[in-house]
Structure formats: structure tokens, C-alpha cells
C-alpha positions as CSV (number, residue, x, y, z in Angstrom):
1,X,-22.7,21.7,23.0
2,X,-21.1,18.8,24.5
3,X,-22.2,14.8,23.3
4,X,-20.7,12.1,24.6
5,X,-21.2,8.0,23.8
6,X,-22.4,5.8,26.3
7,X,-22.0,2.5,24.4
8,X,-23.3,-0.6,26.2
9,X,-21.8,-2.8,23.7
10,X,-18.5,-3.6,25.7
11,X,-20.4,-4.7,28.8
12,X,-22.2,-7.2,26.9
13,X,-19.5,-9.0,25.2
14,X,-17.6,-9.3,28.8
15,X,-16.1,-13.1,29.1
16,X,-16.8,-13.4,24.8
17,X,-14.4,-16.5,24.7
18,X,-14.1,-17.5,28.3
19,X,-14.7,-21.2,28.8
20,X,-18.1,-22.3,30.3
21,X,-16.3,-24.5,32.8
22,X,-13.7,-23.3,34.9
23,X,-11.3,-25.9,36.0
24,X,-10.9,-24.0,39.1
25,X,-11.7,-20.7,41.1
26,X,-9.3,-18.0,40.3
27,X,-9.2,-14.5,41.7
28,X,-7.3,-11.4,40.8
29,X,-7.3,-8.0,42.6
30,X,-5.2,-4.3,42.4
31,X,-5.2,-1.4,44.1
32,X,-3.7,1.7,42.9
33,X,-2.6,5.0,44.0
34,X,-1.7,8.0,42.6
35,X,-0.9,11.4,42.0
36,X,-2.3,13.3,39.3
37,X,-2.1,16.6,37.1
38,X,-5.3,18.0,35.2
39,X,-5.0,21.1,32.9
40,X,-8.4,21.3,32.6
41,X,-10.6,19.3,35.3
42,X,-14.0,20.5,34.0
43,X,-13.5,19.6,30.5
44,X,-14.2,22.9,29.5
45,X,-15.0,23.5,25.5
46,X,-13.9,27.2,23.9
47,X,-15.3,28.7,21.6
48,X,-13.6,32.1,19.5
49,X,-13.9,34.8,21.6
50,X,-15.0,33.0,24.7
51,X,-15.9,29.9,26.7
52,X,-18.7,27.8,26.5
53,X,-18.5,27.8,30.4
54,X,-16.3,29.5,33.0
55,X,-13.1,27.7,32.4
56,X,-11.7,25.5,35.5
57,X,-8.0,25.9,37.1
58,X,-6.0,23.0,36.6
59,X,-5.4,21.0,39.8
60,X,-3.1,18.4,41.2
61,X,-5.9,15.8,42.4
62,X,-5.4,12.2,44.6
63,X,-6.3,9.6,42.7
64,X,-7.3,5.6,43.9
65,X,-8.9,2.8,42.2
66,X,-9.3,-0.8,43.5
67,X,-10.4,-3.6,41.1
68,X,-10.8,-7.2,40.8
69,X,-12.1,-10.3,39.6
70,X,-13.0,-14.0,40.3
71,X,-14.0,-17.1,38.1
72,X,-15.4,-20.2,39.9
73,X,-16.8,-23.3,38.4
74,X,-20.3,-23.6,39.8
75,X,-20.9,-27.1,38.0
76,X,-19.8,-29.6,35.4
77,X,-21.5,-27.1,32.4
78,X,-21.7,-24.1,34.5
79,X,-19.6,-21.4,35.3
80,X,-19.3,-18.1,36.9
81,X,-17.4,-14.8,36.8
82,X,-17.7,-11.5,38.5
83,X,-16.1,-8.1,38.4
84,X,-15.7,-4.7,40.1
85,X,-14.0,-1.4,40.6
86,X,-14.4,1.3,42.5
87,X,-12.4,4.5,41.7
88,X,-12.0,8.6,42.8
89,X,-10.5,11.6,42.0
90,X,-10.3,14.2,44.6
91,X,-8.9,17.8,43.3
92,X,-6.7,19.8,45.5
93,X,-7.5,23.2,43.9
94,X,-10.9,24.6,45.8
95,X,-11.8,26.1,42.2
96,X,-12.2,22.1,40.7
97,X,-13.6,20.4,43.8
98,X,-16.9,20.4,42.2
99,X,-15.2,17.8,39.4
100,X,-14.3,15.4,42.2
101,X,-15.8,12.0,41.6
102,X,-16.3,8.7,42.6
103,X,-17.0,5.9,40.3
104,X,-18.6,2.2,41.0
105,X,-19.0,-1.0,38.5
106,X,-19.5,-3.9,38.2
107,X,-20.6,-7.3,36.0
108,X,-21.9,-10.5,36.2
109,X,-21.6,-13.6,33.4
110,X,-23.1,-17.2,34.2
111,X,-22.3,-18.9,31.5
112,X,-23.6,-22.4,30.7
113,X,-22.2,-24.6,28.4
114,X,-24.9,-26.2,25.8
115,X,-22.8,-28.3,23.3
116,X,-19.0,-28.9,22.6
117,X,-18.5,-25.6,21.3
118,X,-21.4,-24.0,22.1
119,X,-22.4,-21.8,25.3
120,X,-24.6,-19.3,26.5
121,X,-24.4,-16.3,29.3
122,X,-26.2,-14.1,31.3
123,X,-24.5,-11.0,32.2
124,X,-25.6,-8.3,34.4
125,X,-23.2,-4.7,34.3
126,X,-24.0,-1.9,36.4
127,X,-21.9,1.5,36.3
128,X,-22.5,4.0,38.6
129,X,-21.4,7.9,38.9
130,X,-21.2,10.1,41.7
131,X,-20.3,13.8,41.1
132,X,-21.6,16.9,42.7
133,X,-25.4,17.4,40.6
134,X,-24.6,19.5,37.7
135,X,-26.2,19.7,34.1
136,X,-22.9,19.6,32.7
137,X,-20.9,16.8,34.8
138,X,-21.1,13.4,33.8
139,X,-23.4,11.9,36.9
140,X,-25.1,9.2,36.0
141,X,-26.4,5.5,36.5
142,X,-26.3,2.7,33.9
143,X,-27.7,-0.9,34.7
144,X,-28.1,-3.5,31.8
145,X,-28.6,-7.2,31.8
146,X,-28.3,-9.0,28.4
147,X,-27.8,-12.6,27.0
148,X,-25.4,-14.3,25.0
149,X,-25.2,-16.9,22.6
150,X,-21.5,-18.0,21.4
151,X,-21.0,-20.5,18.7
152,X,-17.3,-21.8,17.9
153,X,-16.4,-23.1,14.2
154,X,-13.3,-24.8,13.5
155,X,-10.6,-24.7,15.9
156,X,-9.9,-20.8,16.0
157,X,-13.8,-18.8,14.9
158,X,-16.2,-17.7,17.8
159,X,-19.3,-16.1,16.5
160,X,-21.6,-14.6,19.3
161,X,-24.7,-13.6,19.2
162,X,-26.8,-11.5,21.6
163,X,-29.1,-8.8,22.9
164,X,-30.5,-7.0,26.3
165,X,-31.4,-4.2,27.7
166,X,-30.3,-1.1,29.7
167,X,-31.9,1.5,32.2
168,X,-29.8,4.6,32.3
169,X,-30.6,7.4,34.9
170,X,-29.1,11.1,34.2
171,X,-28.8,12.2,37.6
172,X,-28.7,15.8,37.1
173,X,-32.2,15.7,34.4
174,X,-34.0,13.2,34.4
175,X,-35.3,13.9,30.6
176,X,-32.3,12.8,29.5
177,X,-32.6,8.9,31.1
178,X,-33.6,6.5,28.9
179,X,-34.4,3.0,28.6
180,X,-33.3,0.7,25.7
181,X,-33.2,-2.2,23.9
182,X,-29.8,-3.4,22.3
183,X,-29.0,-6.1,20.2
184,X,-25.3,-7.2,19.0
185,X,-23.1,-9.6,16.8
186,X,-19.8,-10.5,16.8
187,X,-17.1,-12.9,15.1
188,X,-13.2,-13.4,16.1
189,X,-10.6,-15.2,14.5
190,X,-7.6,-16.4,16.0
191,X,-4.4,-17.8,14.9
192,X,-1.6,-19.0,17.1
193,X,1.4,-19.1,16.1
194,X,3.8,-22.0,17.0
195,X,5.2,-21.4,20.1
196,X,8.4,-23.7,19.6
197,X,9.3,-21.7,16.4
198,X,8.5,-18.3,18.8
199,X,5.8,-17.0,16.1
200,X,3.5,-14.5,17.3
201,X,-0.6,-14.6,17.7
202,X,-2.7,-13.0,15.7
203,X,-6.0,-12.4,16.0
204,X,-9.1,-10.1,14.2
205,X,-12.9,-9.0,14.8
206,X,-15.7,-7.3,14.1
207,X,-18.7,-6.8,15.2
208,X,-22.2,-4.1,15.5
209,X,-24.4,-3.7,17.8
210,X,-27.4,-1.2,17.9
211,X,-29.3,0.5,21.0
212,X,-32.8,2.1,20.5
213,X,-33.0,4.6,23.6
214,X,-36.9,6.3,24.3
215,X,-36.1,9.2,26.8
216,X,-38.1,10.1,29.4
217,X,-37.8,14.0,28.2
218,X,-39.6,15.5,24.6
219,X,-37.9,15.9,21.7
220,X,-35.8,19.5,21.3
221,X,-36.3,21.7,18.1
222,X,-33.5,24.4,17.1
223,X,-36.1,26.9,18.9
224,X,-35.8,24.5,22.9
225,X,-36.9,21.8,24.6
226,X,-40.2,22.6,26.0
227,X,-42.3,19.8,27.3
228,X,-45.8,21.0,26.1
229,X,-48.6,19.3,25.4
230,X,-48.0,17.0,21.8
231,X,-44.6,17.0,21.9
232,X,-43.1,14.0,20.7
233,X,-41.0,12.0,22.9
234,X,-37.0,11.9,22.9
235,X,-36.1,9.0,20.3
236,X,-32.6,7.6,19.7
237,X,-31.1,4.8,17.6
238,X,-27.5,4.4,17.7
239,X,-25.8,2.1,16.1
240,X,-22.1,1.3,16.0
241,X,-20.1,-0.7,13.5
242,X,-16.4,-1.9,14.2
243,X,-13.3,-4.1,13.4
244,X,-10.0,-4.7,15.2
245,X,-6.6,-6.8,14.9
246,X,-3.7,-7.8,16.8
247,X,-0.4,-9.4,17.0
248,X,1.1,-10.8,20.6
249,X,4.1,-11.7,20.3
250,X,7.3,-10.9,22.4
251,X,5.7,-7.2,21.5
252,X,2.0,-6.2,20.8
253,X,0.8,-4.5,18.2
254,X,-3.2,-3.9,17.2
255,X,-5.2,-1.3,15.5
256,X,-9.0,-0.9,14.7
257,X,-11.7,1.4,13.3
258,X,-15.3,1.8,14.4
259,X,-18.6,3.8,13.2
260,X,-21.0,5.0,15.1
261,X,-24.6,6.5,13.9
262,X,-26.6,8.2,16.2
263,X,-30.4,8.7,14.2
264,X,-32.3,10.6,16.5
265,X,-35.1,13.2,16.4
266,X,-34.0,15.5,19.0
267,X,-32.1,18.6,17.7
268,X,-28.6,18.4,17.9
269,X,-28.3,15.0,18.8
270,X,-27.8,13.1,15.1
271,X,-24.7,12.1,14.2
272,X,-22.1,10.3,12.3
273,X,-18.6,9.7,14.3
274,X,-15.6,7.3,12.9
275,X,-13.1,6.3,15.0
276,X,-9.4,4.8,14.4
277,X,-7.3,3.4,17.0
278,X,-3.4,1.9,16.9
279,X,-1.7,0.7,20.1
280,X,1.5,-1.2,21.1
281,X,2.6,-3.0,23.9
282,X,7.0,-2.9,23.8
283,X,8.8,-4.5,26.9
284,X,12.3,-2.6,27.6
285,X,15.3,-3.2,29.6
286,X,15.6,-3.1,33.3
287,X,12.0,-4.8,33.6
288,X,10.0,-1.8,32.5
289,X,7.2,-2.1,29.6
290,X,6.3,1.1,27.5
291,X,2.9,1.4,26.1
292,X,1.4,3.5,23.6
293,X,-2.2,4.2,22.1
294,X,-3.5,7.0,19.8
295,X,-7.2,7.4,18.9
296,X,-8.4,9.8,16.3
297,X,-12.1,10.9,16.7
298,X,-14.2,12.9,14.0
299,X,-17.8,14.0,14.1
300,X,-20.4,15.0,11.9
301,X,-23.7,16.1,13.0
302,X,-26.9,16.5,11.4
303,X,-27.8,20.1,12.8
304,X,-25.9,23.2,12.5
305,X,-24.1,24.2,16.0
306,X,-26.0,26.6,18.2
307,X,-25.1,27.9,21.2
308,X,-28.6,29.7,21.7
309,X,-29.7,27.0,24.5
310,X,-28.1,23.7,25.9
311,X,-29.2,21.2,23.8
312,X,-27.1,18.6,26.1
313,X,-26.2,15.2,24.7
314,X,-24.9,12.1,27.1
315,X,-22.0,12.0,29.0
316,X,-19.3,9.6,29.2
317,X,-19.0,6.1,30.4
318,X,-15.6,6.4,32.4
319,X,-13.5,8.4,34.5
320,X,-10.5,8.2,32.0
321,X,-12.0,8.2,28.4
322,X,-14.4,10.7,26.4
323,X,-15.5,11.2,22.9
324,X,-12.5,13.1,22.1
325,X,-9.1,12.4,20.3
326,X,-6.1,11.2,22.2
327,X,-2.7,10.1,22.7
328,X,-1.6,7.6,25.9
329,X,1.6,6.7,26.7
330,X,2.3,4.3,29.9
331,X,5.5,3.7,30.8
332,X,5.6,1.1,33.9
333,X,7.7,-1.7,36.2
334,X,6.9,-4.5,38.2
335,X,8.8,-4.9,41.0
336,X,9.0,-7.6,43.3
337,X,5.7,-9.5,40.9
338,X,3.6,-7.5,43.5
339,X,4.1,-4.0,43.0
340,X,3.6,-1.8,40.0
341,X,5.3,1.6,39.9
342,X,4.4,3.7,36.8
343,X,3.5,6.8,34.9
344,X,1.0,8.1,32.4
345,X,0.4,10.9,30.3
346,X,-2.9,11.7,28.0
347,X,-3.7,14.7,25.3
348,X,-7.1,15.0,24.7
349,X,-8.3,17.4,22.1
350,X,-11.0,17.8,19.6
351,X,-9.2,17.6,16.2
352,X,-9.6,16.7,13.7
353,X,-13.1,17.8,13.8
354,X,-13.5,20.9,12.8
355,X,-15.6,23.8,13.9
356,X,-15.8,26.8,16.5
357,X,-15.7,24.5,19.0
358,X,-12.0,23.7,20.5
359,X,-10.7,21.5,23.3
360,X,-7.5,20.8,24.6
361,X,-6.8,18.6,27.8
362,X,-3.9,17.2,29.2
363,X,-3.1,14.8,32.4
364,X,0.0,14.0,33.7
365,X,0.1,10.4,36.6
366,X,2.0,9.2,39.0
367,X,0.9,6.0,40.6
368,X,2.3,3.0,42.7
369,X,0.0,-0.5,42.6
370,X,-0.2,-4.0,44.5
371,X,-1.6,-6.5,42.8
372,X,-2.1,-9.9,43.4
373,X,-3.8,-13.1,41.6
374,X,-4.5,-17.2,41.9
């Protein structure tokens, strides 16, 4: 059984301390292109004894993604920002083809300021899959509009306030789209340090945020997922708690933790899942800037594991990241302020959960960027 967050909860806090007036339009764009190496392109689970599914070769795979972003003042109070990407992965091995993808998003914030340190937005994100129509590949549409209401104290607290809604569309069965209210809070601290004495910023937050998703599919039972007469509907209410920190200084350093809750009445889809995360930003000689981030990941669900039917949960949000544990490590150079040569290796695997489920991915990248901004 594979599950897999879709959280709406980063869309809607895009732009959370951006200014409601922009002193002037600014743009920023990048286009990247690489080279990758996937051990296992169709995220295939194992099992003792077997596979869950026939597992997929590994492939080298072309890899491009173009991105940007632009902020323009649209009035004395008023204020806009928009962003996009659009990125693919096209396998070279014929057996992995079918995991070739192509990715669009985008968001929207208008953000109006209401007082001296108060302002709201309206933000629009839209995230949209394309993959060859499979039950098991991640294909999928997400749209969600929401509003915003930030509130500064002091000189360094922003509290913000908010809530929305999303449509998401599973391509491949439609019994598993959903609409869904969410709400959400959040409050960040900052503290700069003095930039004369060269002390670093730090900063902190935390936040929750809770989505209540009605399916357009019944509920399953450990027996199926029959759509008969008097079957109740798919219900979902998932909830996630979390709180990060970090310090910017000639070197960054930040870690957080996160809890998610997933209260549902469909078999196989309850859960509980923490989350821990550490990452560092370390510049090093000749120009070139290392980073590092480790995730850990553990689930708990509600049901005992079957493997009688597919009981399917959601699948992920992005092209790069899935509910799995992981180790990153980026190693990169600008060169010429225009160009950005760099490399990029990422373990996936399901420890430290614990079951007779296993996964193990790995992906090697070799890319070469231009980016430019105003």
C-alpha cells in the first residue's frame, strides 16, 4: 500500500511576510538542465519474498525545469506577486518511460495592506501532473484559492491567520478526488542580529493547519471498496502540526519537526506520521556552496497492512519529494553571477518505519542553470 501527503498548507502561506507594497516591480527567472540517474524510477515498494509491483530498471533520464517570479506594486496599499514552474523528466530506459512526467504550477498573492502592520492576501495555487494514466503514478490536479490575514506585533512577531479551499482531481480514479475545506495559523519570530558586530539571524515558527477532504468515492472496509447502495462516503480530516528554527549567518543552519494526523474512515487510510528535519547551508572555497538536509519520516497507521486489494492512498505533491525518509546533499557554483553548475544526490528509504514493507531509492544529478533577476 502506498500513501502519500498532499499538504495544501505551504501554498497558502506563500508571500507570509512579504510587504503589501512593493517599492518597485522585481522579476526573477532560471532555467535548469540536467542529467540524471534513478535506481528506481517507479518508486517500487518490496515486500519479503516479492514485490508489491513489477520492479522498474533504473534509467539515466533528461531532466529540465524553468521557474520564476515577479512582484509589482499595483497601488499605494496594494500589491501583487506571481509564480511558476514548469518541469519534466524524460527516462532513457524504454522499461521506465511510462514514469516520464511533466509538471506545471503556479500561485497567485494580492495582498492589500489594511493598517501599519496589518495586511491581507488572496492567493490562488494551482499544481498540475501529467504522467501516463496509471492507478499507481502520481497524476493529478490540485487548485486552491485561500485568504490571509497577517498581523505584525512588535518589531520582529507576524501572526497570520487564514483559511480556503482546494479541488483536487486524481486523474487516474476519480473516487479518490476530493474537495476540501482548510483552515490554518501561523506565528514567526525573528531576530536580527547586528550586522556591524557580524551576528547572525535567527528566526523560529510554528504553525497547524487542518484540511477536511469529502471524496467523491465510498468508504473502503478491510473486505474492498465497493460503491453499493448505503455506502458511506470517503471522509478525511488531516491535520498537521509543526515548528521550525534557523540561523543565517555567514553559514545556515535550521531544523524542525512536524505531526501529521490523518482521521479518516476509509480503511487503511488513518494515520499518525512525525516528521524531523535538520539542514545547513556552508559556503566553501573557490566559490562553491555545499548544502545538506536529512529528513526522518515514521508512520503509524490505524489498520493492519493488507495486501489483499489496493486500498490506494494520495500521491505526492512534487516531482522531487515523497513521504519517505531522506538524505540531500547539493554541492554547487556560480559562475559568471549567471550560471549555476551543480550536483545533487538523494537516498530515499522507508526507515525507520518498520514493517514488511521496504523501499530504497537513490538519484544521482547533474545539472547546469542560468538565472537571472531585477
Amino acid at each position: 500500500m502506498r500513501l502519500r501527503i498532499v499538504a495544501i498548507f505551504g501554498f497558502c502561506m506563500c508571500g507570509l511576510g512579504a510587504r503589501a507594497r512593493a517599492e518597485q516591480t522585481r522579476y526573477d527567472w532560471r532555467l535548469e538542465d540536467g542529467l540524471e540517474y534513478d535506481t528506481n524510477p517507479a518508486r517500487t515498494e518490496h515486500i519479503a519474498g516479492g514485490d508489491l509491483q513489477p520492479a522498474s530498471p533504473a534509467s539515466l533520464l533528461a531532466r529540465l525545469v524553468a521557474s520564476g517570479s515577479l512582484s509589482a506594486p499595483l497601488g499605494e496599499s496594494n500589491g501583487l506577486a506571481v509564480s511558476g514552474a514548469l518541469g519534466g523528466k524524460w527516462f532513457a530506459d524504454s522499461g521506465a518511460r511510462a514514469d516520464n512526467v511533466l509538471v506545471i504550477q503556479g500561485a497567485a498573492t494580492d495582498s492589500l495592506r489594511l493598517g501599519q502592520r496589518t495586511q491581507a492576501a488572496l492567493t490562488c495555487a494551482y499544481y498540475d501532473v501529467y504522467q501516463r494514466r496509471s492507478f499507481d503514478l502520481p497524476d493529478f490536479r490540485s487548485t486552491a484559492p485561500s485568504l490571509r490575514l497577517d498581523q505584525g506585533f512588535g518589531k520582529s512577531v507576524l501572526a497570520s491567520l487564514g483559511g480556503g479551499y482546494r479541488w483536487f482531481t486524481f486523474k487516474p480514479d476519480n473516487a479518490y478526488s476530493f474537495a476540501a475545506p482548510t483552515a490554518f495559523i501561523a506565528i514567526r519570530h525573528t531576530l536580527p542580529g547586528d550586522l556591524l558586530a557580524g551576528d547572525a539571524d535567527w528566526e523560529w515558527s510554528a504553525g497547524g493547519s487542518v484540511e477536511v477532504r469529502t471524496f467523491e468515492g465510498p468508504a473502503c472496509t478491510s473486505t474492498g471498496c465497493g460503491d453499493q447502495a448505503g455506502v458511506a462516503r470517503h471522509h478525511d480530516r488531516f491535520w498537521i502540526g509543526h515548528a521550525e528554527w534557523s540561523r543565517t549567518g555567514s553559514w545556515l543552519f535550521g531544523s524542525g519537526a512536524a505531526l501529521h494526523i490523518n482521521q479518516s474512515n476509509s480503511y487503511g487510510e488513518a494515520l499518525v506520521r512525525g516528521l524531523f528535519h535538520a539542514r545547513a547551508v556552508i559556503p566553501l572555497p573557490w566559490d562553491l556552496s555545499l548544502s545538506v538536509r536529512g529528513e526522518i519520516i515514521a508512520s503509524r497507521y490505524a489498520d493492519p497492512l493488507t495486501f489483499s486489494q489496493p486500498v490506494a492512498g494520495l500521491p505526492s505533491a512534487s516531482i522531487e519529494d515523497e513521504a519517505r525518509s531522506t538524505f540531500r546533499i547539493d554541492l554547487a557554483r556560480l559562475v559568471e553571477g549567471r550560471f549555476e553548475l551543480g550536483a545533487r544526490y538523494v537516498y530515499y528509504t522507508s526507515a525507520p518505519t518498520s514493517g514488511a514493507v521496504g523501499y530504497r531509492r537513490q538519484t544521482l544529478l547533474l545539472y547546469l542553470a542560468f538565472l537571472d533577476e531585477s
